[in-house]
Backbone as JSON, one array per atom type, in Angstrom:
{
  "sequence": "XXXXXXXXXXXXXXXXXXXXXXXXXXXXXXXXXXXXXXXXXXXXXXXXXXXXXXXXXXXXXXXXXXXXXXXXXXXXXXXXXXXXXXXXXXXXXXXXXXXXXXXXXXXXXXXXXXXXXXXXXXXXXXXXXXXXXXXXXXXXXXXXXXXXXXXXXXXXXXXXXXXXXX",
  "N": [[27.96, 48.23, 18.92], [24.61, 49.18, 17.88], [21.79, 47.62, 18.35], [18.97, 47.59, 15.99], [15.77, 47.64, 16.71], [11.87, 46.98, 15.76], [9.37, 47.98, 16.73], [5.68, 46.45, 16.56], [2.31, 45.79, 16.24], [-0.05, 43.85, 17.04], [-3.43, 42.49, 16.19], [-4.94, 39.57, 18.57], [-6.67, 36.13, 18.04], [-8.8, 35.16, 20.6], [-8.79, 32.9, 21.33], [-5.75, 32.27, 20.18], [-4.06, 33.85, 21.48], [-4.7, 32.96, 23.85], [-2.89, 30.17, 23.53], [-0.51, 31.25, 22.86], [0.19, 32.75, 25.02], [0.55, 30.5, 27.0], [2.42, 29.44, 25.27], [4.63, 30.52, 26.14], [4.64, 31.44, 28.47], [5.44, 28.24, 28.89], [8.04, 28.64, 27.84], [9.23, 30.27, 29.4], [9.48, 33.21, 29.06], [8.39, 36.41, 28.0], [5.4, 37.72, 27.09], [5.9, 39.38, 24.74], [8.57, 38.55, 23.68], [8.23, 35.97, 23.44], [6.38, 36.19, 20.86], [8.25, 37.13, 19.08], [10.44, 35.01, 19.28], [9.22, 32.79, 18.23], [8.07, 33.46, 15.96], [10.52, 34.19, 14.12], [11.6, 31.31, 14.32], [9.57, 30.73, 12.84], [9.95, 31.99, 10.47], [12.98, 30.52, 9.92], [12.44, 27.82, 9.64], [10.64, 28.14, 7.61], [12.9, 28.28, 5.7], [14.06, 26.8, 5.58], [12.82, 24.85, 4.52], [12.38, 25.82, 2.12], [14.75, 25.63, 1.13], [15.19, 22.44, 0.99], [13.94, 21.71, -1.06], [15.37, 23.29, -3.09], [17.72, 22.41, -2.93], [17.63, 18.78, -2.73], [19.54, 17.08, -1.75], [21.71, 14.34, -1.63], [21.98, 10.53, -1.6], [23.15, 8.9, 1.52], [23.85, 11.36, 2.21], [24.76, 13.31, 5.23], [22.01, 14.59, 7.41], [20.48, 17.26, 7.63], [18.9, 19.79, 10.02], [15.32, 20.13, 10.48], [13.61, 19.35, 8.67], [15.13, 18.0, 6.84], [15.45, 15.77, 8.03], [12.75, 14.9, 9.08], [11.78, 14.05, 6.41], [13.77, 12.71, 4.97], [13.43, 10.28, 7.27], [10.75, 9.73, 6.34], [11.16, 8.8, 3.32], [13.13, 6.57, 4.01], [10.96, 5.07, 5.44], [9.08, 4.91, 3.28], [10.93, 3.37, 1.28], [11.4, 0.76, 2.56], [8.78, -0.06, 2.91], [7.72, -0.04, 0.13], [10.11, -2.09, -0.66], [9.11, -4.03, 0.61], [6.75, -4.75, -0.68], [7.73, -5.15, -2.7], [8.83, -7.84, -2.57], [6.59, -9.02, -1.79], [5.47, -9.18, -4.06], [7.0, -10.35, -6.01], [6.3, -12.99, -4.66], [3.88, -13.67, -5.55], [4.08, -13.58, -8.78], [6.06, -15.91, -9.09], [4.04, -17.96, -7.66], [1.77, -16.89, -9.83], [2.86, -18.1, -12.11], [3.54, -21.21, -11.68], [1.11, -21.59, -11.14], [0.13, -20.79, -14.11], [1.63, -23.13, -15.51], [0.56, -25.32, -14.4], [-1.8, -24.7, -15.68], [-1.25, -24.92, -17.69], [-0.49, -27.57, -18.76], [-2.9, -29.08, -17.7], [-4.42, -28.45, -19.83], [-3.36, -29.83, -21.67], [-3.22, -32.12, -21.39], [-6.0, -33.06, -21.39], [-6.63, -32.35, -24.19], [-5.08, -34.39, -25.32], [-6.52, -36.64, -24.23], [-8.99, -36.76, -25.21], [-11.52, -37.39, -26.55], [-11.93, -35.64, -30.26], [-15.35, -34.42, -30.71], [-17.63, -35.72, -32.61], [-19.37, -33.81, -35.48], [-22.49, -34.28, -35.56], [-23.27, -34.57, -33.18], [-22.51, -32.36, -31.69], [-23.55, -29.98, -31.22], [-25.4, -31.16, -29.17], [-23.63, -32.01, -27.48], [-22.44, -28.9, -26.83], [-25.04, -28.08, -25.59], [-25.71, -29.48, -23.39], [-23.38, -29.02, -21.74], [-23.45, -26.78, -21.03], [-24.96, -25.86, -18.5], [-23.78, -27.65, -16.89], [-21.37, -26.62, -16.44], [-21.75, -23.87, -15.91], [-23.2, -24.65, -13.41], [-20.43, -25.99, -12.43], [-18.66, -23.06, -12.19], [-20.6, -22.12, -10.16], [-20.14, -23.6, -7.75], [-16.61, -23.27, -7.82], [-17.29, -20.32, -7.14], [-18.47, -20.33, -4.49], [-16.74, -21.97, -2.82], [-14.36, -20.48, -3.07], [-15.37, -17.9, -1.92], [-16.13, -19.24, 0.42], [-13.21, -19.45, 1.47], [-11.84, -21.31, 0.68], [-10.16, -21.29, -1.96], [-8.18, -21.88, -2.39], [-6.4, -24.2, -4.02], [-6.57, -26.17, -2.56], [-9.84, -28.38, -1.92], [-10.85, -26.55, 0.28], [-12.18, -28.74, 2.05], [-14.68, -29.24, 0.95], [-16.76, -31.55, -0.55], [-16.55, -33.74, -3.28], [-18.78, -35.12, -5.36], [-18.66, -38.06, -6.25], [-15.88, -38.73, -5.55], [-13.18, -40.41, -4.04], [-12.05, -40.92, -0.71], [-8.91, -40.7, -0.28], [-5.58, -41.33, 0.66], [-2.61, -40.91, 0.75]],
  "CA": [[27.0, 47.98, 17.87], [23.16, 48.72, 18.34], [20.66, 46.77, 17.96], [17.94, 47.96, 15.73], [14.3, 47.25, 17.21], [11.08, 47.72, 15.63], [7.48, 47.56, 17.28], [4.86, 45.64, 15.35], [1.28, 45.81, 16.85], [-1.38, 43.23, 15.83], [-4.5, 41.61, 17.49], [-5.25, 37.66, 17.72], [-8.28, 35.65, 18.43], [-8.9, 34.47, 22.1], [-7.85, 31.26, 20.87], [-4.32, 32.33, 19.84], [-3.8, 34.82, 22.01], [-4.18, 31.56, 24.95], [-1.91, 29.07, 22.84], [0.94, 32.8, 23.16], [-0.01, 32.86, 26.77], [0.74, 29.13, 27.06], [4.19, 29.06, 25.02], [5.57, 31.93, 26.61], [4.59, 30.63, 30.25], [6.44, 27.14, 28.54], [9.25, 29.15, 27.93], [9.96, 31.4, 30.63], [9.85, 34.69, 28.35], [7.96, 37.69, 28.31], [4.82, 37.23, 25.38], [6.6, 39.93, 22.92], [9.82, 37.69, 23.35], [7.66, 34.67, 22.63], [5.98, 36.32, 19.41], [10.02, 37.35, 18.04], [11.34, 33.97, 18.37], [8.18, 32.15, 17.29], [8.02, 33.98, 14.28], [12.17, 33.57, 14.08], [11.55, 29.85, 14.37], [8.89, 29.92, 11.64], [11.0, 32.07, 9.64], [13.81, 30.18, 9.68], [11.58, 26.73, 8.93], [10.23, 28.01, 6.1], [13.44, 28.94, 4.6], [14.71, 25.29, 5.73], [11.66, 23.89, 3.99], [12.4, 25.55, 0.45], [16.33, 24.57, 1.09], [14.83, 21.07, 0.71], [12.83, 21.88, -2.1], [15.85, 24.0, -3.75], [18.72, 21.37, -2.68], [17.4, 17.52, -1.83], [20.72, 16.24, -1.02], [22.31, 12.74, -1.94], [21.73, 9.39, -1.09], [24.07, 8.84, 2.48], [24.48, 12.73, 2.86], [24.29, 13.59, 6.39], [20.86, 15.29, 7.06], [20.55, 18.84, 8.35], [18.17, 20.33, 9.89], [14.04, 19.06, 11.04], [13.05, 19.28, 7.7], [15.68, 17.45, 6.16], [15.52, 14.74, 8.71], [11.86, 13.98, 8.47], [12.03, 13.68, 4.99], [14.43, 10.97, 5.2], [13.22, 9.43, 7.83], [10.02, 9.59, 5.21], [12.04, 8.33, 2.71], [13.34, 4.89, 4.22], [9.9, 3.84, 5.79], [8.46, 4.18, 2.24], [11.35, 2.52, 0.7], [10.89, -0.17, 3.43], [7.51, -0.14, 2.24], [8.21, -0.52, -1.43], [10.63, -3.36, -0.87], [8.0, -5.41, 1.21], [5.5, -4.97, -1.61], [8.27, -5.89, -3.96], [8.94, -9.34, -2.13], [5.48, -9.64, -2.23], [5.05, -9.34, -5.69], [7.86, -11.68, -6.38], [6.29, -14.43, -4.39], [2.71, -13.97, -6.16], [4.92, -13.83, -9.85], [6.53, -17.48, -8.43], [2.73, -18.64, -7.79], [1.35, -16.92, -10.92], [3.99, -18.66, -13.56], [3.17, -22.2, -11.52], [-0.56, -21.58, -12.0], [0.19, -20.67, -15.82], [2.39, -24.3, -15.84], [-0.23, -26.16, -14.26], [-3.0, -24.9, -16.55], [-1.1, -25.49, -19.69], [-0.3, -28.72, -18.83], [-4.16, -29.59, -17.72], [-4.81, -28.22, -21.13], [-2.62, -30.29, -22.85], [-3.72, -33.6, -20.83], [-7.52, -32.67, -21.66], [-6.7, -32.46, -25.32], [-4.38, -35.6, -25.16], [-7.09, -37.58, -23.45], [-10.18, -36.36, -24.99], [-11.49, -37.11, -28.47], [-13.15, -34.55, -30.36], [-16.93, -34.84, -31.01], [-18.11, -35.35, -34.25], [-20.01, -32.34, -35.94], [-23.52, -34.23, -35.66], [-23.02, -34.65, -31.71], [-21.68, -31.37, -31.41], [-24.68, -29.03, -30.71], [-25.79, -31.58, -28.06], [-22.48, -31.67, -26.08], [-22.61, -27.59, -26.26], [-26.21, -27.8, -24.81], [-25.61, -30.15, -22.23], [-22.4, -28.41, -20.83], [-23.61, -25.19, -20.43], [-25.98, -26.31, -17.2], [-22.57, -28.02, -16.11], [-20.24, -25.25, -17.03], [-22.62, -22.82, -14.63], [-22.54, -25.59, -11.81], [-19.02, -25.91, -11.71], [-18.46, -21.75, -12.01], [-21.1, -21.94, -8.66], [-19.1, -24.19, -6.41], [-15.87, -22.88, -7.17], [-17.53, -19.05, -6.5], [-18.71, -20.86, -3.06], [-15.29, -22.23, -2.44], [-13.46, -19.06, -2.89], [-16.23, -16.88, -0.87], [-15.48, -20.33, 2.41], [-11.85, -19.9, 2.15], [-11.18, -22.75, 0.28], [-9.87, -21.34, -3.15], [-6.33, -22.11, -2.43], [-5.7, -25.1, -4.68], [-7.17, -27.58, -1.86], [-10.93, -28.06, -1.83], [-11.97, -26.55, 1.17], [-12.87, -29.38, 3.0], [-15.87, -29.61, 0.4], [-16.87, -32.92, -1.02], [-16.73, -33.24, -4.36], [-19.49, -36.13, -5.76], [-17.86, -39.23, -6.93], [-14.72, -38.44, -5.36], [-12.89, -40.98, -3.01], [-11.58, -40.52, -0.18], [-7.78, -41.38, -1.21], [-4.6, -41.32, 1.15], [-1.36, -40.97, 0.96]],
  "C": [[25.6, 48.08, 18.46], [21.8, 48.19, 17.38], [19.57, 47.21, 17.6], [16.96, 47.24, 16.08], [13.36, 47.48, 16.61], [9.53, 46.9, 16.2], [6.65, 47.26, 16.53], [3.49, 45.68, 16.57], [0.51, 44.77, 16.36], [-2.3, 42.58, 17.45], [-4.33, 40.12, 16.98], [-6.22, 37.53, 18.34], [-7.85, 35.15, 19.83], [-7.88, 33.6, 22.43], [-6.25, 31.37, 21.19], [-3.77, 32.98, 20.46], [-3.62, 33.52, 23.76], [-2.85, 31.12, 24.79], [-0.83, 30.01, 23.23], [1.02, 32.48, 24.32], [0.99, 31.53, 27.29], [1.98, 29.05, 26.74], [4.99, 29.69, 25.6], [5.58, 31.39, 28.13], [6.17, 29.35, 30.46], [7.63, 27.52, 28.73], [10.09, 30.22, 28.43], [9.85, 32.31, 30.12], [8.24, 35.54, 28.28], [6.61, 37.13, 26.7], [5.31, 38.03, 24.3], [7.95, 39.3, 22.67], [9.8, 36.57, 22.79], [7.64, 34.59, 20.86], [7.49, 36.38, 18.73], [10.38, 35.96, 18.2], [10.08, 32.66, 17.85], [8.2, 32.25, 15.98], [9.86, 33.97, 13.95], [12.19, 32.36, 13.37], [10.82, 29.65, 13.33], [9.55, 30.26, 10.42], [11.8, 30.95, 8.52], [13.25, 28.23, 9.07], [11.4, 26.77, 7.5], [11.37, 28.01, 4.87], [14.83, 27.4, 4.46], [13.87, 24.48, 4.57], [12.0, 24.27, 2.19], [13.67, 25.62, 0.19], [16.12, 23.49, 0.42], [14.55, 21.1, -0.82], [14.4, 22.03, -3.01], [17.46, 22.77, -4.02], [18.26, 19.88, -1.93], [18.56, 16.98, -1.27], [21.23, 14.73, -1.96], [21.96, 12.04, -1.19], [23.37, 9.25, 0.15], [24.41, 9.75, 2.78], [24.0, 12.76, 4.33], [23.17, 14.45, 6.28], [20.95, 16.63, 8.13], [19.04, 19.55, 8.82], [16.65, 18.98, 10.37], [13.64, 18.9, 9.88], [13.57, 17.87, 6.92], [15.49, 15.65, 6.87], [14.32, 13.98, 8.79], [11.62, 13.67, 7.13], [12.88, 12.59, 5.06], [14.29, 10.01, 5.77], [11.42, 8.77, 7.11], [10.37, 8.81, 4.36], [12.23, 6.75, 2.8], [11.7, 4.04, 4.88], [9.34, 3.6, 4.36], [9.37, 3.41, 1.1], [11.37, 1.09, 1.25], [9.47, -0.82, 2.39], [7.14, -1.1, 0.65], [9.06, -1.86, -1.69], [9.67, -4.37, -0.22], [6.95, -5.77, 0.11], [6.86, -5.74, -3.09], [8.57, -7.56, -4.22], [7.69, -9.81, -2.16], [5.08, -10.14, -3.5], [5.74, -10.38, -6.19], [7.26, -13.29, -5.98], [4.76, -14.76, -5.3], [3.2, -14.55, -7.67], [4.99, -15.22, -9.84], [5.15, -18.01, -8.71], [1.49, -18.63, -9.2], [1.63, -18.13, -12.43], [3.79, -20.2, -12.95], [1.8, -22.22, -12.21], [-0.63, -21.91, -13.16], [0.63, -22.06, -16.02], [1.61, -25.48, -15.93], [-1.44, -26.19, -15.03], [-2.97, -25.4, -18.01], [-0.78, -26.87, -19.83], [-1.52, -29.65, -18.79], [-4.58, -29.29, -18.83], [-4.87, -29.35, -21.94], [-2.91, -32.01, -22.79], [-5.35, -33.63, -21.32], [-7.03, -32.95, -23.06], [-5.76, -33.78, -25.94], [-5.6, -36.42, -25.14], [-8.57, -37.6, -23.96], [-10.47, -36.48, -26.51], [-12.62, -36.3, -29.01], [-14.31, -35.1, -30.95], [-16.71, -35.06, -32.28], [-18.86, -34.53, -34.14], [-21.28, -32.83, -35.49], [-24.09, -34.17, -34.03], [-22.52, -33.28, -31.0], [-22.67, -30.01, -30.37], [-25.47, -30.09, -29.45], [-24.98, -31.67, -26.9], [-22.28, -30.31, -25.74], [-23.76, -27.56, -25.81], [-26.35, -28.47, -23.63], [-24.16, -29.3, -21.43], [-22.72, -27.38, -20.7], [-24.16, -25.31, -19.22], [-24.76, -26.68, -16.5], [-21.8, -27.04, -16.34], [-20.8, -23.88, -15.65], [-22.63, -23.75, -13.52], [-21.47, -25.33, -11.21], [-18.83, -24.37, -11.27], [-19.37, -21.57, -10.57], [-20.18, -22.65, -7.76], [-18.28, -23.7, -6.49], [-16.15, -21.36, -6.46], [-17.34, -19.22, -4.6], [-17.23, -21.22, -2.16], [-14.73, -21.41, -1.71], [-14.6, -18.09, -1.57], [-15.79, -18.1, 1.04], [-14.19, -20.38, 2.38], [-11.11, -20.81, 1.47], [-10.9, -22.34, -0.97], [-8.81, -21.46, -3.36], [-6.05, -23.0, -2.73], [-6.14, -26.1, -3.48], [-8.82, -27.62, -1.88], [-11.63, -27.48, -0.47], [-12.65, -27.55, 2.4], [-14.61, -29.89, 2.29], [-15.51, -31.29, -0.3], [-16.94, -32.78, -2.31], [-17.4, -35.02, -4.99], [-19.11, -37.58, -6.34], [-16.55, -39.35, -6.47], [-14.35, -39.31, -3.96], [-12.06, -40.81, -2.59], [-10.21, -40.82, -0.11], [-6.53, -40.77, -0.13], [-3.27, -41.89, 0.48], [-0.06, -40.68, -0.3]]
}
């Protein structure tokens, strides 16, 4: 059987014409033996690469191939990934749905505990809480910006407030 051959001529830049120099040195071969299985090798890549594309495979198939293999190994770090953010999310959820428990219950103690104005008193308790209403909204900003917005104060003092153990 003989082996058809055909001669291909081309130029390259300095550059690339080194990098040839260089792989071919790497690999013991001649530089027109380099360029044939270089171009072989990219060939046969590319035609690995739209395999992938054309056939992904199954979940537990053995993997074939460089293509196929970083892709999967793609694959599990971002399902990795995805499950860490999912445990995350679960534990914020957990802390959200307390939050929500604890506010509806401070709601419900506030409106328990609290008798409503009369109408003629009314426009003076909305003009006086607005000055307090912007206070409070500054300290906790302050809070949260020192660290301290995590349901403990911070370590801040809070005016009237004694110091209470245990």
């Amino acid at each position: 059987m003989t082996r058809l051959r055909h001669a291909i001529y081309s130029y390259l830049p300095l550059a690339d014409y080194r990098r040839l120099q260089q792989e071919a040195a790497a690999r013991g071969v001649s530089l027109s033996r380099c360029v044939a299985d270089c171009l072989r090798e990219y060939l046969a890549l590319k035609a690995e690469m739209a395999g992938v594309i054309d056939a992904p495979g199954s979940l537990g198939e053995p993997h074939q191939g460089v293509i196929h293999t970083l892709l999967a190994r793609t694959e599990e770090r971002l399902a990795a990934t995805l499950e860490a953010h999912t445990e995350r999310t679960a534990g914020l959820d957990a802390r959200l749905n307390i939050i929500e428990s604890m506010l509806d219950r401070l709601v419900m103690l506030y409106l328990i505990h609290t008798p409503e104005i009369p109408p003629d008193l009314k426009e003076r308790a909305v003009t006086t809480a607005k000055p307090r209403y912007q206070r409070w909204r500054r300290t906790v900003e302050q809070q949260v910006e020192a660290g301290g917005g995590n349901g403990g104060n911070g370590g801040a003092t809070v005016p009237g407030e004694r110091g209470t153990e245990g």
